[in-house]
C-alpha positions in Angstrom: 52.6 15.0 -31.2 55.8 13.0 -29.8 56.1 16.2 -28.1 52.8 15.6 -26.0 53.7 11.9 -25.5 57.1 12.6 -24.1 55.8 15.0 -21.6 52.8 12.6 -20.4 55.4 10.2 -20.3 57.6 12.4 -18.2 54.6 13.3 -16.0 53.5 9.6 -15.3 57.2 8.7 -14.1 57.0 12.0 -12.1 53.6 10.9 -10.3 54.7 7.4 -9.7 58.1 7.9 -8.0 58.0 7.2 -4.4 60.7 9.6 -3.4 58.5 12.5 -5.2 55.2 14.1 -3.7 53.4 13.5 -6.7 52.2 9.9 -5.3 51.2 11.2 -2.3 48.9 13.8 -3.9 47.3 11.6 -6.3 46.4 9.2 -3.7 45.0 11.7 -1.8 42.9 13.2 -4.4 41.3 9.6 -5.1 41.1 9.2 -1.5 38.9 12.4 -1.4 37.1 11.8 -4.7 35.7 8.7 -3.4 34.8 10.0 0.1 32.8 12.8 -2.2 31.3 10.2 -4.6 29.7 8.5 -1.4 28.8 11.4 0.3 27.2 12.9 -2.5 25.4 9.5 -4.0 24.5 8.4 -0.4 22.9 11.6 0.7 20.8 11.9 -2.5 19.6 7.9 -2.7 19.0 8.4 1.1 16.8 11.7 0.3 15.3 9.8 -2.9 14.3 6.6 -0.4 12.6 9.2 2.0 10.9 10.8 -0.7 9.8 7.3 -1.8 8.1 6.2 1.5 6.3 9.5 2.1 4.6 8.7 -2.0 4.1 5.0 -0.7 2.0 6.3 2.8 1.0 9.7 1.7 -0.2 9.1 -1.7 -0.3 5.5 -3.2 -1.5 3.6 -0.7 -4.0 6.1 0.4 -5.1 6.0 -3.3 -5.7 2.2 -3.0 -7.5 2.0 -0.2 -9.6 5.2 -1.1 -10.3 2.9 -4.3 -10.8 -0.1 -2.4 -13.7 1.6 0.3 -15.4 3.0 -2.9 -15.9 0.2 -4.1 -17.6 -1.4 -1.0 -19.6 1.7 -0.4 -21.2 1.7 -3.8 -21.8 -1.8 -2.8 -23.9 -1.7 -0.2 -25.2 1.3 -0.8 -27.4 -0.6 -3.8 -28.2 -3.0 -0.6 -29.6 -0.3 1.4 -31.5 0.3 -1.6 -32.8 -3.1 -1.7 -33.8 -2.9 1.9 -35.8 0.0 1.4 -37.5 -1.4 -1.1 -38.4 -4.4 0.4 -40.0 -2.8 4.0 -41.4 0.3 2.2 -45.2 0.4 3.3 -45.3 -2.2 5.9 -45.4 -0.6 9.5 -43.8 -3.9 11.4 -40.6 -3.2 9.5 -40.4 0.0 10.1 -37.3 0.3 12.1 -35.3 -1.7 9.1 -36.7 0.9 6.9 -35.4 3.8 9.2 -31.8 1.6 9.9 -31.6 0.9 6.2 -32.2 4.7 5.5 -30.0 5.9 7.6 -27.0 3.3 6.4 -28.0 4.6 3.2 -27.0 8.1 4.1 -24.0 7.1 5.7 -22.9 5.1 2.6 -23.7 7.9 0.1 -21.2 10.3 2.3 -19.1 7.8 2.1 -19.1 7.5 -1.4 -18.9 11.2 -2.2 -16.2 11.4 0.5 -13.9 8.7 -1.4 -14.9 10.4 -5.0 -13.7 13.7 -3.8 -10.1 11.9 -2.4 -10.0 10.2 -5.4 -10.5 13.6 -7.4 -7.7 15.3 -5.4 -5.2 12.6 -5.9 -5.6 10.7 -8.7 -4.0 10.7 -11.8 -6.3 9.7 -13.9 -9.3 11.8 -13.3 -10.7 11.3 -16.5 -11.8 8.4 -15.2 -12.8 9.6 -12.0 -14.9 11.9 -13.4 -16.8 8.9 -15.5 -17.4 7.5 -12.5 -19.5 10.5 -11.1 -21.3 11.0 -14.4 -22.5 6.7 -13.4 -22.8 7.6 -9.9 -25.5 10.8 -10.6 -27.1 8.4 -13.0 -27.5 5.8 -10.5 -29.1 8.1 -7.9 -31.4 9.2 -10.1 -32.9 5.8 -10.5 -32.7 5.7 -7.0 -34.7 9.4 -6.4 -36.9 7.6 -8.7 -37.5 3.9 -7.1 -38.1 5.7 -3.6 -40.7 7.4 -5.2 -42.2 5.3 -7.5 -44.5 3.5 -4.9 -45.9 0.0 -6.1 -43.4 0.6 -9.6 -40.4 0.9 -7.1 -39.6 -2.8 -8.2 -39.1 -1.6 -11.8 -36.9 1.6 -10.9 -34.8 -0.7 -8.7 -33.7 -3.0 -11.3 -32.9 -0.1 -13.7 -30.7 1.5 -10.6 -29.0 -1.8 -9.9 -28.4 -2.6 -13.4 -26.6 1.0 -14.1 -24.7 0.1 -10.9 -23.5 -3.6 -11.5 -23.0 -2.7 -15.7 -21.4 0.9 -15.4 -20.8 1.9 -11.5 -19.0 -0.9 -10.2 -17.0 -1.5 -13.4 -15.7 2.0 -13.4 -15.2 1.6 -9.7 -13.1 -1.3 -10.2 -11.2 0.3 -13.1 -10.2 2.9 -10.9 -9.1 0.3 -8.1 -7.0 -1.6 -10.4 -5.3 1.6 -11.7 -4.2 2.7 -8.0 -3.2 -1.0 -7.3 -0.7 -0.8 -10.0 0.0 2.9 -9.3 1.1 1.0 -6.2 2.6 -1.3 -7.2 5.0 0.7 -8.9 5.8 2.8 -6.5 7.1 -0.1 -4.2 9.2 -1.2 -8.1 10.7 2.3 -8.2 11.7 2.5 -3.9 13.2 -0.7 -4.4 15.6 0.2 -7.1 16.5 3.2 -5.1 17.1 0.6 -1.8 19.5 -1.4 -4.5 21.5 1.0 -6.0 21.9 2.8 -2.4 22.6 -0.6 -0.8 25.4 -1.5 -4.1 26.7 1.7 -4.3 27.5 2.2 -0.6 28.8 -1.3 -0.5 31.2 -0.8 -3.4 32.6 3.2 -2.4 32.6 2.8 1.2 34.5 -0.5 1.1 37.0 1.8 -1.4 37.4 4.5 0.6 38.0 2.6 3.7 40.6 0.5 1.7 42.4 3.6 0.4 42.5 5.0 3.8 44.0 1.6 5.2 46.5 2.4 2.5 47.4 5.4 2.7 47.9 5.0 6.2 49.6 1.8 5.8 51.9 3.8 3.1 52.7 6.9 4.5 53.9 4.7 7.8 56.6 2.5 5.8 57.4 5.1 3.3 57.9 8.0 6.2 58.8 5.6 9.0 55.8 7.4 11.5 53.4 6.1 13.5 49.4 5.7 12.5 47.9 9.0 12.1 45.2 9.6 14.0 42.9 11.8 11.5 43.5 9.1 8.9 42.3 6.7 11.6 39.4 8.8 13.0 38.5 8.6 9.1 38.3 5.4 8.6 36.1 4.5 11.6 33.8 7.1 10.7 33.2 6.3 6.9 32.4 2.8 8.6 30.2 4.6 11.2 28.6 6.0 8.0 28.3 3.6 5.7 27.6 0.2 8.3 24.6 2.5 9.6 23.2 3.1 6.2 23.4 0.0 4.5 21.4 -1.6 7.5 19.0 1.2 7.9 17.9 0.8 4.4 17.6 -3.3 4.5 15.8 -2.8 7.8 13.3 -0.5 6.5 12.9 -2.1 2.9 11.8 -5.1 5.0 10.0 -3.7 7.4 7.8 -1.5 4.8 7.8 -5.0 2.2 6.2 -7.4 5.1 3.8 -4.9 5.7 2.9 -4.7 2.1 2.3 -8.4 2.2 0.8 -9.4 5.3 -1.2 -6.1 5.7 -1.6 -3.7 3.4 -2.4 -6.2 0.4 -4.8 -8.7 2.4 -6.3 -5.3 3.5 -7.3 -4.6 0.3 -8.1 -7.9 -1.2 -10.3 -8.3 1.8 -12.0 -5.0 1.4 -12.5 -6.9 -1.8 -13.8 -9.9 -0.4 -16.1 -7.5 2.0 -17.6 -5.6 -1.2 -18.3 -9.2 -2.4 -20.4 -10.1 0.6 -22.4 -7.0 0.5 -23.1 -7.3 -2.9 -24.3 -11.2 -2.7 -26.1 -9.9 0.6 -28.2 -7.3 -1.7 -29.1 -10.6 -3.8 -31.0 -11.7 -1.1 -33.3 -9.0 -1.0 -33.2 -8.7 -4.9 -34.6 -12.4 -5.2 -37.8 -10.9 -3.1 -38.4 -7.5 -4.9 -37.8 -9.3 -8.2 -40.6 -12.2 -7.3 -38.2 -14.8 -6.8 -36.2 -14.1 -9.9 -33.8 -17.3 -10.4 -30.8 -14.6 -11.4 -30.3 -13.1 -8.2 -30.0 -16.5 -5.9 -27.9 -18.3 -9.0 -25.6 -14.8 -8.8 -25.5 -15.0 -5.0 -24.4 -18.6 -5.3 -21.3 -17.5 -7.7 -20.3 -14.5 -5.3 -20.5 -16.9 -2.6 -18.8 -19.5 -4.3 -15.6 -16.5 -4.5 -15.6 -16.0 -0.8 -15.9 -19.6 0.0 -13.4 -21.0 -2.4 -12.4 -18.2 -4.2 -13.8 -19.5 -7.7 -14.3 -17.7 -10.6 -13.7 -14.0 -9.3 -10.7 -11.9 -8.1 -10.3 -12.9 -4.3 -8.2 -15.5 -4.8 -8.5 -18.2 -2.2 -11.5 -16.5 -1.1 -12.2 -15.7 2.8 -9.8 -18.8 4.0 -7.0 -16.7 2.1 -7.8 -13.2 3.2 -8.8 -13.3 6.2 -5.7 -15.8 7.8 -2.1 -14.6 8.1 -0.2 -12.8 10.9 -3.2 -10.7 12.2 -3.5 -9.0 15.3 -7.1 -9.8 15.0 -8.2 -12.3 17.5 -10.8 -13.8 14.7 -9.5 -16.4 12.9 -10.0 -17.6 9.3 -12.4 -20.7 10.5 -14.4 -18.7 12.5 -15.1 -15.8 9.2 -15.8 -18.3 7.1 -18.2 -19.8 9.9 -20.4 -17.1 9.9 -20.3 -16.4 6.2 -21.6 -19.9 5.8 -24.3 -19.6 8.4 -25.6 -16.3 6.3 -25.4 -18.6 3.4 -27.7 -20.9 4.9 -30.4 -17.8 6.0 -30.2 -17.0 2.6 -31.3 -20.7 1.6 -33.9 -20.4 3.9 -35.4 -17.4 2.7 -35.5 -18.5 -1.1 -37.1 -21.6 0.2 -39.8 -19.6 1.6 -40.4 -17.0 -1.0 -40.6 -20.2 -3.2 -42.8 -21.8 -1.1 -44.8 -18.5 -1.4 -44.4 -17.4 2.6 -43.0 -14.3 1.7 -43.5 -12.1 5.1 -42.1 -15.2 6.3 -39.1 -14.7 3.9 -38.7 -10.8 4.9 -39.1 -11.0 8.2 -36.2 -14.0 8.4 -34.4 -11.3 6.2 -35.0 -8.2 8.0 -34.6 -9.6 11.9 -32.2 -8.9 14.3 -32.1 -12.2 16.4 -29.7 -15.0 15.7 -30.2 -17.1 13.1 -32.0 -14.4 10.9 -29.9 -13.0 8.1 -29.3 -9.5 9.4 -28.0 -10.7 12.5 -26.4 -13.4 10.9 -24.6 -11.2 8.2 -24.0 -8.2 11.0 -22.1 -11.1 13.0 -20.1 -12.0 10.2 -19.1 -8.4 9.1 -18.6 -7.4 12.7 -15.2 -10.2 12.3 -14.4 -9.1 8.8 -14.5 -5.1 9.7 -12.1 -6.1 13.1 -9.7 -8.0 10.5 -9.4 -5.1 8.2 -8.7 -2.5 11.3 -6.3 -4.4 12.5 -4.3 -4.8 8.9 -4.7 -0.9 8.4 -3.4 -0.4 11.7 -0.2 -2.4 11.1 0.4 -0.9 8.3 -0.1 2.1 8.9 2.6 1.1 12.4 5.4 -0.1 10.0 5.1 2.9 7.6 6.0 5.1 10.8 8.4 2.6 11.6 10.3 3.2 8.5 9.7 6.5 8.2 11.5 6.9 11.6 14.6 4.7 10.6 14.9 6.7 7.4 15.0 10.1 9.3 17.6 12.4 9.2 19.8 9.9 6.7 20.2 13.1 3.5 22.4 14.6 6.1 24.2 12.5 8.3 26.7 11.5 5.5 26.7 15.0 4.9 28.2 15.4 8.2 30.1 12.1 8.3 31.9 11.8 5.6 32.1 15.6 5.2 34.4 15.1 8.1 36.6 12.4 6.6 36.9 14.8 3.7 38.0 17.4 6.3 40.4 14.9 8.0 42.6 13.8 4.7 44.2 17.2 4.2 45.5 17.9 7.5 47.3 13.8 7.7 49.1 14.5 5.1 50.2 18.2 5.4 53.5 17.5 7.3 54.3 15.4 5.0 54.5 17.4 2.0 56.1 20.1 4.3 59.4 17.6 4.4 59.3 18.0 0.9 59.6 22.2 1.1 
């Protein structure tokens, strides 16, 4: 043992003398280890970040909004329904029974569209698969209430009931799980952005430092000028690392504004949309139901949450989802202006049913001039759908955006600081061959 701790001691006043190579060569072995350390951890956070942003565009957020446009679908799918119902049999309303129809069909592709995305992606297909077994339950009642000819009223309320109890529940359950899904996603690309960011920071500030000093060393202690590889080095691990450390705080910012000012008020107004379908269904619920007190009191809560945002899940309602930095030229005012004049159509029309006018009530429902609900309600979606475009679009614009910044980054430090690596041996060669 005092053997072992003479010879270490021997070997550490070796290494430290300045007159002996020994310093030289340990400084240059750090020198490299570091420069390998931030090649290696650079290129593989940088590949990792990549890898991140294509499961943000190409997976999660698809997810989410595949979630979200199920959830409208189903929506007003149980409003076409409605609408069917309500102008079945009568020959003046025939063209809102072909247009509702036809919307219907649209919906319903929609719908099986979305299920079969969701199906293909989703992790939890368990409860995708609950949500067809709901979904062929619901269109049976619906095979059923287009059938059922003066009963239709009966088979509608057992279709929307399996749809507002099971449907739109297991709908939501599947929206909330790909909201979180991500969620996390953005969690785990942001660690990744941190450690990258730290790690570059702390390394490539070392290596330049040691390269500074060895320079700085080999100059007083060999009485030579600056050598040029050791110099070409330095510049190039900060033409690595300055790069890197930008591009990543460029795109994390880029890709985190668009998750706030578009992606997530897309989806909380696809939310809000949903909402207004569903409450616009109520309307023609209160007629088939003979003025039925549930359906305008559950149209007054649903349009209490787009109002205010009271009592439901859009918080702030249509002032909150609909304003922001939108490329949209409608403005919050103006959605919440034509919400409101749908809200008073829909006044209108319980008023009449109540007052027992009720082809005055359907046809103030079912027209297509202004101040009639369909109008009034096509007006206001017409806003809502522009809004939405317009956040998917920019979205959809800053994910390119950062894919493009984080291209090619798991191998330019390859490259770069493969070099410096490269560099280091031949600066110092000479000066070990003084030593021969």
């Amino acid at each position: 043992m005092p053997a072992v701790l003479e010879a270490t001691r021997s070997f550490t006043r070796r290494a430290t003398r300045p007159e002996t190579p020994a310093r030289l060569r340990l400084w240059v072995a750090a020198t490299i280890a570091t420069a390998a350390t931030l090649l290696l951890t650079l290129s593989l956070l940088m590949a990792r970040a990549q890898e991140q942003v294509r499961i943000i565009g190409d997976e999660a957020a698809p997810q989410a909004a595949t979630a979200a446009d199920l959830y409208f679908a189903l929506s007003d799918l149980d409003a076409q329904v409605a609408r069917m119902v309500l102008t079945a049999g009568d020959d003046d309303l025939a063209g809102s029974q072909i247009d509702a129809l036809g919307t219907y069909q649209e919906r319903s592709r929609q719908v099986d569209a979305d299920v079969q995305q969701a199906l293909a992606t989703a992790t939890d297909r368990a409860a995708v698969a609950e949500l067809a077994t709901h979904l062929a339950v619901y269109r049976e009642r619906v095979w059923q209430t287009l059938t059922a000819g003066d009963a239709a009223a009966g088979y509608y309320t057992q279709a929307t009931n399996v749809l507002h109890l099971d449907l739109l529940p297991a709908a939501q359950d599947l929206r909330d799980r790909s909201t979180e899904r991500l969620s996390d996603a953005y969690a785990r690309k942001s660690a990744t952005e941190a450690w990258a960011v730290t790690l570059a920071v702390v390394l490539g500030a070392a290596l330049v430092i040691l390269l500074f000093a060895l320079q700085v060393w080999l100059a007083r202690r060999f009485r030579r000028v600056l050598s040029p590889a050791l110099l070409a080095a330095t510049v190039l691990t900060a033409a690595v690392v300055v790069p890197a450390v930008a591009v990543l705080l460029t795109q994390s910012a880029t890709l985190s504004a668009a998750r706030d000012d578009s992606l997530a008020p897309f989806l909380a107004l696809s939310q809000a949309r949903a909402i207004s379908y569903d409450a616009a269904a109520d309307t023609s619920r209160f007629l088939i139901s003979d003025n039925l007190a549930y359906y305008d009191d559950d149209f007054q809560r649903k349009s209490a949450c787009l109002v205010t945002g009271s009592a439901c899940d859009v918080p702030g309602g249509l002032p909150a989802v609909t304003g922001g930095p939108d490329v949209s030229p409608f403005g919050r005012d103006q959605v919440l202006t034509r919400w409101q004049a749908y809200q008073k159509d829909h006044e209108r029309i319980v008023g009449l049913a109540r007052g027992g006018k009720n082809e005055e009530a359907v046809g103030a429902l079912t027209g297509i001039r202004r101040g009639d609900a369909s109008f009034d309600f096509a007006y206001f979606d017409a806003a809502v759908d522009d809004i939405a475009s317009a956040r998917s679009a920019a979205f959809g614009q800053a994910l390119r955006d950062s894919k493009t910044l984080l291209a090619g980054w798991s191998w330019i430090p390859v490259a770069g600081l493969g070099l410096v690596i490269v560099l280091i041996p031949p600066a110092v060669r000479r000066r070990f061959a003084e030593y021969r």
